[in-house]
N, CA, C and O atoms as a GROMACS GRO file, in nm:
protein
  488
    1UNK      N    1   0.082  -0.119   0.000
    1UNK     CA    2   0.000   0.000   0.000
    1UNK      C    3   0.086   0.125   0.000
    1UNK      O    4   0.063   0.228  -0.064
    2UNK      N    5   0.183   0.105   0.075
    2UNK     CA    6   0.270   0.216   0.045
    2UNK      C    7   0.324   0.283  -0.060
    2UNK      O    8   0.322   0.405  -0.081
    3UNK      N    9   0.394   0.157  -0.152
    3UNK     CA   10   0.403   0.216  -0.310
    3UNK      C   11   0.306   0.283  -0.364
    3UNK      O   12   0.347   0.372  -0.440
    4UNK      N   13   0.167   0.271  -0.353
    4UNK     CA   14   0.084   0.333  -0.416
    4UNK      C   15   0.052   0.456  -0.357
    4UNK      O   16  -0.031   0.528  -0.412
    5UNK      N   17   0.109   0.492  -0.247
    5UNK     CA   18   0.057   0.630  -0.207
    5UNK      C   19   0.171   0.718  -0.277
    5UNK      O   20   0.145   0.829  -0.324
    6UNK      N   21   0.317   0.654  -0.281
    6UNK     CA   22   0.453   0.721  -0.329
    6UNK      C   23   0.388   0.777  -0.484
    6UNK      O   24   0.404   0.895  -0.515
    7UNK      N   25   0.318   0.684  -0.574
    7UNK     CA   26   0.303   0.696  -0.666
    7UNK      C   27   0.266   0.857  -0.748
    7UNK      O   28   0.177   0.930  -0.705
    8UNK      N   29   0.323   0.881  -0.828
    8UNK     CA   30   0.330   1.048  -0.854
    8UNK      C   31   0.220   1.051  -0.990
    8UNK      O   32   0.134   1.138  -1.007
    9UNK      N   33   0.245   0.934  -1.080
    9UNK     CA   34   0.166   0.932  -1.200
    9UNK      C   35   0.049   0.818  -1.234
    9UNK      O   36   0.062   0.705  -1.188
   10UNK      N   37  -0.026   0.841  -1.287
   10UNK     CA   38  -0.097   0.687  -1.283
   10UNK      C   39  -0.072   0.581  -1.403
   10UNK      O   40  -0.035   0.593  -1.520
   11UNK      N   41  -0.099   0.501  -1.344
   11UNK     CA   42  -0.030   0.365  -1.445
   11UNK      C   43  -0.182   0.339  -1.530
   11UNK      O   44  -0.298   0.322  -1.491
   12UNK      N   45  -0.113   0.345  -1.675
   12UNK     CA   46  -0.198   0.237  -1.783
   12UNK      C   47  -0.175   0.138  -1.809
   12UNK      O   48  -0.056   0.106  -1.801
   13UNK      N   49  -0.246   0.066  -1.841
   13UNK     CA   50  -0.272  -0.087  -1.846
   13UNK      C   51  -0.214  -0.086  -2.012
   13UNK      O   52  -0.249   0.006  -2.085
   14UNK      N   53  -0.140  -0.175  -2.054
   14UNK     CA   54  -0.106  -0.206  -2.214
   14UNK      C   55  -0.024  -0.354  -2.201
   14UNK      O   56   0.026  -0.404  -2.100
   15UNK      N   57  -0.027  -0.387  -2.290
   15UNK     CA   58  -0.005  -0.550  -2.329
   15UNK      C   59   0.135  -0.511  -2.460
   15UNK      O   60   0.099  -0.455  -2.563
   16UNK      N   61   0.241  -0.535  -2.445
   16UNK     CA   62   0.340  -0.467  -2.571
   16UNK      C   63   0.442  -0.527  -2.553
   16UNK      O   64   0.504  -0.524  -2.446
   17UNK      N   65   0.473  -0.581  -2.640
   17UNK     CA   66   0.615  -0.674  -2.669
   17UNK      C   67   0.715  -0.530  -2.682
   17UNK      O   68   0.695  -0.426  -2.746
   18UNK      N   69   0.838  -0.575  -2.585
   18UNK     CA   70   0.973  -0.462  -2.586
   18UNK      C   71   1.093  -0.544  -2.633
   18UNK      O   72   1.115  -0.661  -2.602
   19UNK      N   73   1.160  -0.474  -2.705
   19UNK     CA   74   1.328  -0.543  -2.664
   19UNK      C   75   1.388  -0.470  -2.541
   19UNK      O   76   1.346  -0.369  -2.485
   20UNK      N   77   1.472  -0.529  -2.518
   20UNK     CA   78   1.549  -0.423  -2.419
   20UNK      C   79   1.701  -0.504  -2.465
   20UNK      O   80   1.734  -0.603  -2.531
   21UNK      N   81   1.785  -0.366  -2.363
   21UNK     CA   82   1.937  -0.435  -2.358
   21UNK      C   83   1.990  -0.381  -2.197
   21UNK      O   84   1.985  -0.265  -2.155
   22UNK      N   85   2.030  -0.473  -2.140
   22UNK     CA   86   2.071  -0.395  -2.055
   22UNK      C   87   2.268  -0.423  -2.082
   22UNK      O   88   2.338  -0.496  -2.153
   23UNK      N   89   2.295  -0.292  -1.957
   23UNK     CA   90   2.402  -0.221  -2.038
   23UNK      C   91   2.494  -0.207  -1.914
   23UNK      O   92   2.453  -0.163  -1.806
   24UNK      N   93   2.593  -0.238  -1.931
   24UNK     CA   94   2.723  -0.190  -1.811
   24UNK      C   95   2.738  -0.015  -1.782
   24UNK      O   96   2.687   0.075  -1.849
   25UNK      N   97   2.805  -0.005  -1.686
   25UNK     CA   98   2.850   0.130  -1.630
   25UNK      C   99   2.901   0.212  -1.757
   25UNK      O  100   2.882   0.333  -1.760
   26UNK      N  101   2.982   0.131  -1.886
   26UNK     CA  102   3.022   0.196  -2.007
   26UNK      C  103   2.913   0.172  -2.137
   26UNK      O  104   2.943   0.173  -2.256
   27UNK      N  105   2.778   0.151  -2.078
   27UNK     CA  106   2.696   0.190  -2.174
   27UNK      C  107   2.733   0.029  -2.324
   27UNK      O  108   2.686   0.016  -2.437
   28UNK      N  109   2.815  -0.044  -2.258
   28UNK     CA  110   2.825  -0.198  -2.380
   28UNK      C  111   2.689  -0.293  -2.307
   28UNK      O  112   2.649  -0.324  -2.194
   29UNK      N  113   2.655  -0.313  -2.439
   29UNK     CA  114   2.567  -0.393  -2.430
   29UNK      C  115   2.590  -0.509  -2.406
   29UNK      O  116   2.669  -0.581  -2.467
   30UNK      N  117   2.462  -0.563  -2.232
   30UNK     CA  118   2.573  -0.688  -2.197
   30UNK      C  119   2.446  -0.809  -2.243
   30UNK      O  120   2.488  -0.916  -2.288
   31UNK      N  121   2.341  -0.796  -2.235
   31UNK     CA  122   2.266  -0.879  -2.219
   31UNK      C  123   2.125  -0.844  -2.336
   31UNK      O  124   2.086  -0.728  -2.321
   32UNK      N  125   2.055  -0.915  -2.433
   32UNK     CA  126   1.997  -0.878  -2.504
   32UNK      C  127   1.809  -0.945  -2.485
   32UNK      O  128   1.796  -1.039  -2.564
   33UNK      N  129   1.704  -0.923  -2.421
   33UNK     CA  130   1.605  -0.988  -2.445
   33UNK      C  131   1.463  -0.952  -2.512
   33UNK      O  132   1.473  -0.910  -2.628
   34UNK      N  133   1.365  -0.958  -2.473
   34UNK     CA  134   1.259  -0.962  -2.508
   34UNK      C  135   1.160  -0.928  -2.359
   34UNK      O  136   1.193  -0.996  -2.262
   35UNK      N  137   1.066  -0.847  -2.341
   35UNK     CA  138   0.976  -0.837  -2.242
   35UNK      C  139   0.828  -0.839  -2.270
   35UNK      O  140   0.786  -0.890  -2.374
   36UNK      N  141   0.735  -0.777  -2.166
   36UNK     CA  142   0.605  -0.764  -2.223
   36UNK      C  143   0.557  -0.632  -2.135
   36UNK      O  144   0.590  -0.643  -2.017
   37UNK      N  145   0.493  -0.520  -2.162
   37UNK     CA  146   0.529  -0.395  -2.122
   37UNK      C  147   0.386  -0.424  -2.064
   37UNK      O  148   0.303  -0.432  -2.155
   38UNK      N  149   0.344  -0.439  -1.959
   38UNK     CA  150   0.221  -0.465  -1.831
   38UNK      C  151   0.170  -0.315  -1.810
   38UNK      O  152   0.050  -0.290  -1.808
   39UNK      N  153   0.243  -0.240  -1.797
   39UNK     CA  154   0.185  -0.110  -1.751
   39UNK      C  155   0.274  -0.006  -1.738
   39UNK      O  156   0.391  -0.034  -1.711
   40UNK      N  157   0.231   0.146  -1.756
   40UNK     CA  158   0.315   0.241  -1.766
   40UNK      C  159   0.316   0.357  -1.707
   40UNK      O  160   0.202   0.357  -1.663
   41UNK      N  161   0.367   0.467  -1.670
   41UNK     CA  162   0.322   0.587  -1.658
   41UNK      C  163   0.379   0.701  -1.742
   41UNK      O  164   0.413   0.657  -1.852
   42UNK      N  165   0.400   0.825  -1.730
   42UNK     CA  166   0.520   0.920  -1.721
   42UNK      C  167   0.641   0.897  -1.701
   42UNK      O  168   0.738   0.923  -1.771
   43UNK      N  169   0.632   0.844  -1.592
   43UNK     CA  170   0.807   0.825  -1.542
   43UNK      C  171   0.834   0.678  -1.606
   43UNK      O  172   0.905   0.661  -1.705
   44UNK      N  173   0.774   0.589  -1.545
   44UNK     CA  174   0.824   0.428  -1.574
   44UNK      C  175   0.738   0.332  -1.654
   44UNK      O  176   0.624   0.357  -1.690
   45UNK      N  177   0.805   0.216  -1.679
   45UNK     CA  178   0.696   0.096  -1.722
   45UNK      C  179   0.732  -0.041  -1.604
   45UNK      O  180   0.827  -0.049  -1.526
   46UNK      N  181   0.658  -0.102  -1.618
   46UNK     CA  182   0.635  -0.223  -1.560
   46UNK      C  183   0.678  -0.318  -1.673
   46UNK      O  184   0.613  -0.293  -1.775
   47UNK      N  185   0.779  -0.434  -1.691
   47UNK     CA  186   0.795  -0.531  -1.778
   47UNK      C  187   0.764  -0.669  -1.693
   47UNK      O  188   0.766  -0.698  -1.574
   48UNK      N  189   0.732  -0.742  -1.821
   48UNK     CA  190   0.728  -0.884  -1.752
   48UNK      C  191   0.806  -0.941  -1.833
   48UNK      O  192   0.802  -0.913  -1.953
   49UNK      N  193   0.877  -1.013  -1.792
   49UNK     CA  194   0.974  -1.139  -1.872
   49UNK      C  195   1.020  -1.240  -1.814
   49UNK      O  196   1.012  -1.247  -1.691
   50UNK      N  197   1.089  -1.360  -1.901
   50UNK     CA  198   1.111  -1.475  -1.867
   50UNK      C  199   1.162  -1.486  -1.747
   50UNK      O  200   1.120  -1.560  -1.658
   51UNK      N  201   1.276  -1.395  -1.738
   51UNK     CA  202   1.417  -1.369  -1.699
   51UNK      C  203   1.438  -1.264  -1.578
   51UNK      O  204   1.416  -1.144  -1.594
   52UNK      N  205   1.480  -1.314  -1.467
   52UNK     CA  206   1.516  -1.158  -1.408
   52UNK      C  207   1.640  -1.076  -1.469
   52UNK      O  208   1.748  -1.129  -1.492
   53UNK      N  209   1.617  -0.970  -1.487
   53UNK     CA  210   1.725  -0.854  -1.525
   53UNK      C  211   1.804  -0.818  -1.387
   53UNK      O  212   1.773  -0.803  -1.269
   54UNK      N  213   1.917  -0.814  -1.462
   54UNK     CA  214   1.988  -0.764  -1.312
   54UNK      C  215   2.049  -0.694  -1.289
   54UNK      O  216   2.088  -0.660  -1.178
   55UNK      N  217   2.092  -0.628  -1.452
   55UNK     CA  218   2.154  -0.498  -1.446
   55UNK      C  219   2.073  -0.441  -1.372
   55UNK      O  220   1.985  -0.490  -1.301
   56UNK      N  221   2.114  -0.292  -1.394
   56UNK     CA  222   2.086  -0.171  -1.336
   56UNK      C  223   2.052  -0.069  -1.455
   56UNK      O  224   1.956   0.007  -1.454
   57UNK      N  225   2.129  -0.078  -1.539
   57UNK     CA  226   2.092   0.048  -1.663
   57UNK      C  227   2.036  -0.044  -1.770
   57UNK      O  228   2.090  -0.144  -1.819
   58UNK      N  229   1.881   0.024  -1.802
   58UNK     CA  230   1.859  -0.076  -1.975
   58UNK      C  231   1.820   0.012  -2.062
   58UNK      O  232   1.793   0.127  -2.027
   59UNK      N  233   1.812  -0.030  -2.195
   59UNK     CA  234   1.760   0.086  -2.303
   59UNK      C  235   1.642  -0.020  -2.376
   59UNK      O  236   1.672  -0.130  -2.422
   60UNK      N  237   1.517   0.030  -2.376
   60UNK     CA  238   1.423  -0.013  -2.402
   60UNK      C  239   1.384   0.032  -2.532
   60UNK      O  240   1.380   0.153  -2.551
   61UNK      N  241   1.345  -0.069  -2.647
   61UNK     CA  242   1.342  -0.035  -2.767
   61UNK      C  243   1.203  -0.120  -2.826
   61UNK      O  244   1.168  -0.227  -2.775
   62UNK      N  245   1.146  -0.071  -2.912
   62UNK     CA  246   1.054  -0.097  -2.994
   62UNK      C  247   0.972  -0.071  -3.151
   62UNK      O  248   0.906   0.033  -3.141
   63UNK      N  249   0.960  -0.116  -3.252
   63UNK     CA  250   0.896   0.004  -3.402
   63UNK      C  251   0.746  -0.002  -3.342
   63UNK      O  252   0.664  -0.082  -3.299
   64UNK      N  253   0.768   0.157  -3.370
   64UNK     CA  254   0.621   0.198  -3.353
   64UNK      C  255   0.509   0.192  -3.487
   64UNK      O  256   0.544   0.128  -3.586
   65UNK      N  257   0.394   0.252  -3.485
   65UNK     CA  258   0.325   0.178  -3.612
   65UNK      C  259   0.353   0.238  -3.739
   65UNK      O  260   0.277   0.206  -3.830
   66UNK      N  261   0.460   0.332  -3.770
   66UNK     CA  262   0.506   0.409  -3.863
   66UNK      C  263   0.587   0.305  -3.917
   66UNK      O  264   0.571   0.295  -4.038
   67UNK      N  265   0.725   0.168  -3.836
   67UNK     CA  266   0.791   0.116  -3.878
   67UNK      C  267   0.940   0.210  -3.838
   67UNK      O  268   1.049   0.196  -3.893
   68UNK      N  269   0.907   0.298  -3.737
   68UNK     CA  270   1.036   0.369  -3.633
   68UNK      C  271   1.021   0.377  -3.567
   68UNK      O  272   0.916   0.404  -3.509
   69UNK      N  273   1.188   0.348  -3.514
   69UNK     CA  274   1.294   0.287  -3.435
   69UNK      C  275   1.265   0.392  -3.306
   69UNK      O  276   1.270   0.515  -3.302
   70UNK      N  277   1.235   0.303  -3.212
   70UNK     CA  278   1.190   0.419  -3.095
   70UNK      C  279   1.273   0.348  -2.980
   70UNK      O  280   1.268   0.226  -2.962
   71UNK      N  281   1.362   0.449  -2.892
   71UNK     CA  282   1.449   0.381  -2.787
   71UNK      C  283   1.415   0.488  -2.694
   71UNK      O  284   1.381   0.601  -2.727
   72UNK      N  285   1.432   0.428  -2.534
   72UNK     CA  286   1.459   0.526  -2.388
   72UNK      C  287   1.561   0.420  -2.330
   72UNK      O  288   1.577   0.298  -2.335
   73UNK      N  289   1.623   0.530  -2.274
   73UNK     CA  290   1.691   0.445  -2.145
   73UNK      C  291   1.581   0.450  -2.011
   73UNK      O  292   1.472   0.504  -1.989
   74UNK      N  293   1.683   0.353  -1.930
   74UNK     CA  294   1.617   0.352  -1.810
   74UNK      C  295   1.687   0.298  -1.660
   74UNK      O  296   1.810   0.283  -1.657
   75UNK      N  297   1.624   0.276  -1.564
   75UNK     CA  298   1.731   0.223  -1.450
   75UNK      C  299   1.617   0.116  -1.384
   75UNK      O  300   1.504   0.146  -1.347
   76UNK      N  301   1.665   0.016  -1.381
   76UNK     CA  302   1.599  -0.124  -1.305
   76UNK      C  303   1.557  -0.053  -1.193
   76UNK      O  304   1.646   0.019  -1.148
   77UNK      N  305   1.448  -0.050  -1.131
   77UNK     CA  306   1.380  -0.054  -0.977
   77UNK      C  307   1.425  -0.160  -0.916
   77UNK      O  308   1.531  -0.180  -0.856
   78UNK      N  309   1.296  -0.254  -0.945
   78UNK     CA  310   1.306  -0.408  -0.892
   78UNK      C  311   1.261  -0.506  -1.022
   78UNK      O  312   1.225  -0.499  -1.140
   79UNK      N  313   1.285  -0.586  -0.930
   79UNK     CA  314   1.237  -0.750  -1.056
   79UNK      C  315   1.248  -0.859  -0.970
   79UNK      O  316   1.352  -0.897  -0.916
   80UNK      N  317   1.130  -0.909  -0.960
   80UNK     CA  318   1.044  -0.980  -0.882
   80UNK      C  319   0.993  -1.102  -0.973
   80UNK      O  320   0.956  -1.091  -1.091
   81UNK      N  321   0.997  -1.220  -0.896
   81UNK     CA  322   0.998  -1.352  -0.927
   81UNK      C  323   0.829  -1.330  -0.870
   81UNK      O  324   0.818  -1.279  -0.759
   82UNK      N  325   0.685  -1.370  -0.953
   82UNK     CA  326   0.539  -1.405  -0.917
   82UNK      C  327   0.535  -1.552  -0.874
   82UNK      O  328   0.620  -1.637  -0.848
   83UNK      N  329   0.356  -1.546  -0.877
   83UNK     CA  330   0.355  -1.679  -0.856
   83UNK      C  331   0.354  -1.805  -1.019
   83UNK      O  332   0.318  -1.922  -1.006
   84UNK      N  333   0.392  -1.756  -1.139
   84UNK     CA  334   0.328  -1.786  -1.249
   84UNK      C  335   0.501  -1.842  -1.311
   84UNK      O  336   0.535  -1.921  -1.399
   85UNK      N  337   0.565  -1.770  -1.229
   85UNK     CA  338   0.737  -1.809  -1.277
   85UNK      C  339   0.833  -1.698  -1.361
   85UNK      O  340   0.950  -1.699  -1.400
   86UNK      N  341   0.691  -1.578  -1.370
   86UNK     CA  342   0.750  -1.455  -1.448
   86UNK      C  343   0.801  -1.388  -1.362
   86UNK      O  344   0.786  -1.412  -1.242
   87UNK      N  345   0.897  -1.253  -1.425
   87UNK     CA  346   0.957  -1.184  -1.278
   87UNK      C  347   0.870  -1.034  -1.353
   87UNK      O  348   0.888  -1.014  -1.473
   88UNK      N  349   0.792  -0.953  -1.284
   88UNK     CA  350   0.805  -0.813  -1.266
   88UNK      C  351   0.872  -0.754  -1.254
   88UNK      O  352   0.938  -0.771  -1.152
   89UNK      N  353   0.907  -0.645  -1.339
   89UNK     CA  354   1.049  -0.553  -1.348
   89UNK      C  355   0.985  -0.442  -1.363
   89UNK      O  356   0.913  -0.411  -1.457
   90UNK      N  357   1.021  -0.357  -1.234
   90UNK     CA  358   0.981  -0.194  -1.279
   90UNK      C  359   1.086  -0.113  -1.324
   90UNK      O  360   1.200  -0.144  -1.289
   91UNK      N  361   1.063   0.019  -1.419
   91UNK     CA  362   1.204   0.055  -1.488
   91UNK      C  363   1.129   0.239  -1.496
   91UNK      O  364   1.034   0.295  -1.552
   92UNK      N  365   1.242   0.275  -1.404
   92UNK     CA  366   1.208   0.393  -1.407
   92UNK      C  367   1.305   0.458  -1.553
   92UNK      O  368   1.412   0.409  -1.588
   93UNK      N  369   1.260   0.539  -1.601
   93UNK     CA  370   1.256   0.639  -1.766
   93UNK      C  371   1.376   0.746  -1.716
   93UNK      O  372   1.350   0.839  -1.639
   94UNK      N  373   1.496   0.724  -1.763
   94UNK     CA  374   1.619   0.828  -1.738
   94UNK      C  375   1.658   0.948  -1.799
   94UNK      O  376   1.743   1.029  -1.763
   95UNK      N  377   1.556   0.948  -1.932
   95UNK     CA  378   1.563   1.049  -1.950
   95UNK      C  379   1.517   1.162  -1.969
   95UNK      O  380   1.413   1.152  -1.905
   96UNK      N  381   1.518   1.295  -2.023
   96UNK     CA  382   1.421   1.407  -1.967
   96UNK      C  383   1.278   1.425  -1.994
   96UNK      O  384   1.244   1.398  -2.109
   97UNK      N  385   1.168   1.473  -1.893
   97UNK     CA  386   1.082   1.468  -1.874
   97UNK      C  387   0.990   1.468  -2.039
   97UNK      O  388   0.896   1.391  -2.063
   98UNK      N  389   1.028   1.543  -2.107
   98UNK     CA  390   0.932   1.507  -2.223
   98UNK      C  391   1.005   1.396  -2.356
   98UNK      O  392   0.952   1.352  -2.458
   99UNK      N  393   1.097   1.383  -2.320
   99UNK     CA  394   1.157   1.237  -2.446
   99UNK      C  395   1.092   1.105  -2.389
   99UNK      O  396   1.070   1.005  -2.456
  100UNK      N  397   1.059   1.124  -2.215
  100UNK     CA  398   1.010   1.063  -2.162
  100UNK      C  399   0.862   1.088  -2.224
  100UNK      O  400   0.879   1.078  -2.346
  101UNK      N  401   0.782   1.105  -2.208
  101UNK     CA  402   0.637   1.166  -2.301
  101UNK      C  403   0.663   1.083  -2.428
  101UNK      O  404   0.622   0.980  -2.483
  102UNK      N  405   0.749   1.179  -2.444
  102UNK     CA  406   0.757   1.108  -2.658
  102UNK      C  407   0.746   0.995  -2.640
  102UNK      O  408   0.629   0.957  -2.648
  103UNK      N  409   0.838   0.898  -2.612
  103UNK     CA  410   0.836   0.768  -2.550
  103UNK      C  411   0.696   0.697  -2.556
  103UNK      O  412   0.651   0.613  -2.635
  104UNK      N  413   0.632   0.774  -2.420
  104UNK     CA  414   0.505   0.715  -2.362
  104UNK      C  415   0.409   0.735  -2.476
  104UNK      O  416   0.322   0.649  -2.471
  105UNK      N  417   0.397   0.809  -2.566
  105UNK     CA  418   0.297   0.867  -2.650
  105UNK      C  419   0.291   0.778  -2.722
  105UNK      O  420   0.185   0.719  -2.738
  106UNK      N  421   0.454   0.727  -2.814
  106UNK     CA  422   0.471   0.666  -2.911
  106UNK      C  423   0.431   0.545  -2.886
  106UNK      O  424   0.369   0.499  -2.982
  107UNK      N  425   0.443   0.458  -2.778
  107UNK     CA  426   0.424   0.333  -2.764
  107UNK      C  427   0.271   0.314  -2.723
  107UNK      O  428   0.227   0.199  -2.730
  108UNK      N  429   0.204   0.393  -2.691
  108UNK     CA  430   0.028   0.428  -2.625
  108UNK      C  431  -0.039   0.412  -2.778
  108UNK      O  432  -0.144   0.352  -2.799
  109UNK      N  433   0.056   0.490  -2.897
  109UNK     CA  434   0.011   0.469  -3.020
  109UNK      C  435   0.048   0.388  -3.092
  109UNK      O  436   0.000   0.390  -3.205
  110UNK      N  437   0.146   0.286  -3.059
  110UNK     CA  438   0.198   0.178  -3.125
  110UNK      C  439   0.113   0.049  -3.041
  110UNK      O  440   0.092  -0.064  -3.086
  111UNK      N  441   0.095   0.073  -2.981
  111UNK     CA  442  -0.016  -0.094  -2.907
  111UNK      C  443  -0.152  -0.024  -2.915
  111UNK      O  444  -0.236  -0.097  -2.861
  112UNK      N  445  -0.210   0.102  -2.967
  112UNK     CA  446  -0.358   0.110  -3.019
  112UNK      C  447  -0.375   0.104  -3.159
  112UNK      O  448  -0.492   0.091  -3.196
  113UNK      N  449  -0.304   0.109  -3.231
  113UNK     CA  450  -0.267   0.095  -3.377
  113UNK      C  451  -0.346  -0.055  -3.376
  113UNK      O  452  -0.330  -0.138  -3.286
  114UNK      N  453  -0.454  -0.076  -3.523
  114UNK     CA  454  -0.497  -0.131  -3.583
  114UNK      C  455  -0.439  -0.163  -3.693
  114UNK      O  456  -0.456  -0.054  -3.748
  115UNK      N  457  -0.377  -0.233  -3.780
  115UNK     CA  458  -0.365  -0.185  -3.944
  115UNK      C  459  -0.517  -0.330  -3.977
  115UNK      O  460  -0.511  -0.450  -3.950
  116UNK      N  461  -0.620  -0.259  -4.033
  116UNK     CA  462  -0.643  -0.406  -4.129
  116UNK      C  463  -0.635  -0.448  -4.230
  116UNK      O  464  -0.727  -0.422  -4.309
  117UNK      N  465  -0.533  -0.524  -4.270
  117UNK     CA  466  -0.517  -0.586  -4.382
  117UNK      C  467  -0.648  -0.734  -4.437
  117UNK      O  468  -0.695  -0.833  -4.381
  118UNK      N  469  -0.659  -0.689  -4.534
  118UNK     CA  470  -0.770  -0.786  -4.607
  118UNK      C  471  -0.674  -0.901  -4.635
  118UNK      O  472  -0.568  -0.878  -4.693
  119UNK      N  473  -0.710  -1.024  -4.595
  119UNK     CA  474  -0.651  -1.137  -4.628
  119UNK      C  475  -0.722  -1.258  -4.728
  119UNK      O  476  -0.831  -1.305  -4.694
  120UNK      N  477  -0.662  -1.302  -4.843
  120UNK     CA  478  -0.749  -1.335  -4.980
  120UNK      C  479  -0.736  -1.480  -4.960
  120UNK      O  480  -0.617  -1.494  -4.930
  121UNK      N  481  -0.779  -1.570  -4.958
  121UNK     CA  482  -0.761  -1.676  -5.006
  121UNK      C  483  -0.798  -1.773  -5.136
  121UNK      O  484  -0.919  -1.797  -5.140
  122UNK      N  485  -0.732  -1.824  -5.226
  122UNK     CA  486  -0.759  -1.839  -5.301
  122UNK      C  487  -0.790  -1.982  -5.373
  122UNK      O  488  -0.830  -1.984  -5.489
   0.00000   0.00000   0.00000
């Protein structure tokens, strides 16, 4: 209950496949995976993945529905093992308050994005 009173922004609910990398103190990429973006705000997202992360610094990447290359950094909170075998990873957004936005905007419009394609069979 406490976290939620700390809480400064409110979290949306979204379902979104991420890459991420997380990254040493010199910014080399040490570790390369895949997540699922649970929820977000302003400042941070919530990931779920296989794997606990254990860095500390990651850069979170995704194409948005244009087909561009959209990246933030970020800094591991926590990452938490459930009851399901996934770990929760919260990742607070490192960089400035509106690239942070851009970010949030782009990906709010990249997991509401429809395209429908007509599919023919013949």
């Amino acid at each position: 209950m406490e976290n939620l009173l700390r809480r400064v922004s409110p979290r949306i609910g979204i379902n979104k496949s991420l890459s991420y990398n997380g990254m040493d103190a010199q910014s080399n990429v040490i570790e390369r995976y895949m997540g699922l973006a649970l929820n977000l705000s302003q400042n941070g997202i919530q990931l779920e993945t296989d794997r606990e992360i254990e860095v500390k610094r990651i850069l979170l990447m995704f194409y948005d529905y244009q087909s561009n290359y959209v990246a933030a950094k970020g800094s591991v909170v926590y990452s938490n093992k459930d009851d399901s075998g996934k770990f929760k990873t919260g990742i607070c957004l490192a960089e400035t308050h509106q690239d942070n936005l851009q970010f949030i905007k782009k990906l709010i419009k990249s997991y509401h994005y429809r395209r429908c394609i007509p599919i023919f069979v013949s």
